[in-house]
C-alpha positions in Angstrom: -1.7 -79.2 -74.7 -2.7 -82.5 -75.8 -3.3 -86.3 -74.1 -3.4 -89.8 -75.3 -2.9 -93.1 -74.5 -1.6 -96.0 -76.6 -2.5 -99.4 -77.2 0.0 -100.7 -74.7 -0.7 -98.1 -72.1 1.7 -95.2 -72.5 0.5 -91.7 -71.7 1.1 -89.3 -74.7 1.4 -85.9 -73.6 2.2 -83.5 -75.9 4.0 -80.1 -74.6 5.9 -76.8 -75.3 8.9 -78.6 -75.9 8.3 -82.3 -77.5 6.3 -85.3 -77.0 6.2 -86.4 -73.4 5.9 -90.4 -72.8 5.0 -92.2 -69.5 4.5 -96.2 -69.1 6.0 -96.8 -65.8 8.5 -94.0 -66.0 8.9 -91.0 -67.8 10.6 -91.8 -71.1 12.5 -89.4 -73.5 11.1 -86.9 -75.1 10.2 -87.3 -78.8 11.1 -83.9 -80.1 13.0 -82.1 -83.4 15.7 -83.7 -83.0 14.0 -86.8 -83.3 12.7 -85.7 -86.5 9.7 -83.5 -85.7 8.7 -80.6 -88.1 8.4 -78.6 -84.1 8.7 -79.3 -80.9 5.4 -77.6 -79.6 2.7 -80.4 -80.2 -0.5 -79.4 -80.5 -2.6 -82.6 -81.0 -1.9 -86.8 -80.8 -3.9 -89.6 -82.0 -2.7 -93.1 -82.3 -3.9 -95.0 -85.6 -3.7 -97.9 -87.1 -0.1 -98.6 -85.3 1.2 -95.3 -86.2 1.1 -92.1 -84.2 0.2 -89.1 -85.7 1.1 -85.4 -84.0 0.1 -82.3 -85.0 2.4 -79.3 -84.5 2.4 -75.9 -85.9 5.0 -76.8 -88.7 2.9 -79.7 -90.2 2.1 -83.0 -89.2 4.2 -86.2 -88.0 3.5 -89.8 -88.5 5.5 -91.8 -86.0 6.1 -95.9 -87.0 8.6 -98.0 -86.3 10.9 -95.4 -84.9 10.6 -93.4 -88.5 9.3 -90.2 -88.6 7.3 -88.7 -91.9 6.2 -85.2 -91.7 3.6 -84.3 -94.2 3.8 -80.0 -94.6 3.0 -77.3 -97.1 5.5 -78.4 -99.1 4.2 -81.8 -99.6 0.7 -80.6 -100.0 -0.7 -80.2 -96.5 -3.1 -76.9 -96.7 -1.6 -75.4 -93.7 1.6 -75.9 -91.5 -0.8 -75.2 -88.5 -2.1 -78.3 -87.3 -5.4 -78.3 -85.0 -7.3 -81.8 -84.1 -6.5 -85.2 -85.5 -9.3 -87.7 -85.7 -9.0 -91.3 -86.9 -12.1 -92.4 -89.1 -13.0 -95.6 -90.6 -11.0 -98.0 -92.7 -7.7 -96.8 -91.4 -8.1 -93.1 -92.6 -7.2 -89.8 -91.0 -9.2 -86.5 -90.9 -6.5 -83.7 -90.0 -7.5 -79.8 -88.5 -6.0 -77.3 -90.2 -5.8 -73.2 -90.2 -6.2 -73.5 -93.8 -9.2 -76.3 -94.3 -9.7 -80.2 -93.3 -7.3 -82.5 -94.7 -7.8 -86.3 -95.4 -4.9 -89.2 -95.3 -5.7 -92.1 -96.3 -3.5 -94.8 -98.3 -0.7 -92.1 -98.3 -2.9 -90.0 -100.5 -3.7 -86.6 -99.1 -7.1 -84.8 -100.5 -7.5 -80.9 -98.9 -10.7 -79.5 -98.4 -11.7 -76.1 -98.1 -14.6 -73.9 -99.2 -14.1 -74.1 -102.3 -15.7 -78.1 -101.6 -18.3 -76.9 -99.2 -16.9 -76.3 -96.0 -18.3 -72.9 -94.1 -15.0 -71.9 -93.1 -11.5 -72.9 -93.9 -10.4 -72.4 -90.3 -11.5 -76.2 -88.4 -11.7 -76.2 -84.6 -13.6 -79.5 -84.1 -13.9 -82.9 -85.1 -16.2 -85.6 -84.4 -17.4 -89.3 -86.1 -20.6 -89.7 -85.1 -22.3 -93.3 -84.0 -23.0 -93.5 -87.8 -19.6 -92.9 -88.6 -20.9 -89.6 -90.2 -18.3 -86.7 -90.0 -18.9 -83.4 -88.1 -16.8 -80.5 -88.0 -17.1 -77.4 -86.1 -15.4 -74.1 -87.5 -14.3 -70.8 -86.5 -17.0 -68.4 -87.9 -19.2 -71.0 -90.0 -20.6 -72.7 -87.4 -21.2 -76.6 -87.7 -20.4 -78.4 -91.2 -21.2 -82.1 -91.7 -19.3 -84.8 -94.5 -22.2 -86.5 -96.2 -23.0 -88.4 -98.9 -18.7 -87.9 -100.4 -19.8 -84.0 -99.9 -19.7 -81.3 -97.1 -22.8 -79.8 -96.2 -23.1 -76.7 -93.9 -26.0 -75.3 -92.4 -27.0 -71.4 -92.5 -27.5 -68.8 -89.7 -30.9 -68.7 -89.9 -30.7 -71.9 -88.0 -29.5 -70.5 -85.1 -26.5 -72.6 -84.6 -23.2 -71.0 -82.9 -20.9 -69.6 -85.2 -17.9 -70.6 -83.4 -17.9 -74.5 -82.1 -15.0 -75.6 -79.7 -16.5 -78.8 -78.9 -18.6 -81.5 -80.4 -20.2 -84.7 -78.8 -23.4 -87.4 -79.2 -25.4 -88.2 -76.4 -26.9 -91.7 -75.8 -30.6 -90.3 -77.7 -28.4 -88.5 -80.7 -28.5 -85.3 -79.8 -24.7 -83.7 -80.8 -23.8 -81.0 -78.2 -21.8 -78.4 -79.1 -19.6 -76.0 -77.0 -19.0 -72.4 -78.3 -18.3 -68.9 -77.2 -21.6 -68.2 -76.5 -22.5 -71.3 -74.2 -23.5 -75.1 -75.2 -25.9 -75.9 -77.9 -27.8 -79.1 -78.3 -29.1 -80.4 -81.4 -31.0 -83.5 -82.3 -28.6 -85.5 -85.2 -32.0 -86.6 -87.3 -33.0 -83.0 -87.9 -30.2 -82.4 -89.0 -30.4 -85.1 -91.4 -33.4 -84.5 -92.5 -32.3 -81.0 -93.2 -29.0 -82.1 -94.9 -31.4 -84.1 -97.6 -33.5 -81.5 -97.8 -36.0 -83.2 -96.2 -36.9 -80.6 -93.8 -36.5 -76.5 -93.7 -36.5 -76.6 -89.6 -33.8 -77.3 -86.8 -34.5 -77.3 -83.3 -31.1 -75.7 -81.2 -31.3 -75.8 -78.0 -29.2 -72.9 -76.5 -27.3 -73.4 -72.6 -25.8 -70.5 -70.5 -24.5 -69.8 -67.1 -28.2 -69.2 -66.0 -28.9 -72.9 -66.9 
């Protein structure tokens, strides 16, 4: 379901039934009984010397052989984890089905739409070259973190409602993959929208006839 690759090498995959390692040969699986909120894994993203796994019970940092699972019950929005994205200065952004969460310093903030975002369900994240956060939700379409605040973008704009997939090409374009085919988008209109500095985006639509 998921793959990664640490500093040293190893292949992280992430499975069904645990965490799945490989740096020469297949080592144990880190599962539940490892400490693990679940053994079905549904994201991995080394940081900062720790390794951080999403499952649908919460999430797991794993350092030094210790496991700490950050859930509901410590203050995680949702049990349900999606993507995990490292961003700048050490801090994590974390996918939920309940909102995006932030880690960083041990402090966990929640965000939701109550604080901006379109939709509390999060199916994408991406730092842009500018460090700039974007996520892509299930039903709002494409939400960006700017300026210590989210900003999402209406309808009218004609960006997918549903975003699988975002990416920046080498001219800053973000490309984003949906339902309904591939979108492309240039980054500085959206800017220029975001600070209100413009009432226009240009999207770019891509199907199967393309």
């Amino acid at each position: 379901l998921s793959l990664a690759q640490e500093d040293d090498g190893t292949l992280l995959a992430g499975t069904p039934d645990g965490l799945n390692r490989i740096r020469d040969r297949v080592l144990p699986a880190i599962t539940s009984a490892e400490g693990l909120p679940d053994d079905f894994i549904r994201s991995i993203a080394p940081s900062a010397g720790s390794l951080w796994i999403g499952t649908r019970r919460g999430l797991a940092r794993l350092n030094g052989g210790k496991v700490t699972v950050f859930n509901q019950a410590s203050g995680l929005a949702s049990d349900l984890v999606g993507t995990i994205l490292p961003g700048a200065e050490n801090n994590l952004w974390v996918a939920t089905l309940h909102g995006l969460a932030h880690i960083q310093n041990n402090k966990l903030t929640n965000y939701t739409t109550e604080n901006g975002l379109s939709s509390n369900i999060i199916t994408a994240l991406y730092l842009d070259s500018e460090n700039i956060l974007w996520t892509g939700t299930d039903g709002g379409g494409l939400d960006m973190f700017y300026a210590g605040r989210f900003v999402s973008f209406p309808a009218v704009l004609e960006l997918p409602p549903v975003i699988y997939g975002i990416t920046e090409d080498l001219s800053h374009n973000l490309w984003l993959s949906s339902n309904s085919g591939m979108f492309s988008v240039s980054r500085e209109e959206l800017l220029r929208f975001a600070r209100r500095q413009s009432k226009t985006v240009t999207v770019i639509p891509y199907g199967t006839s393309d």
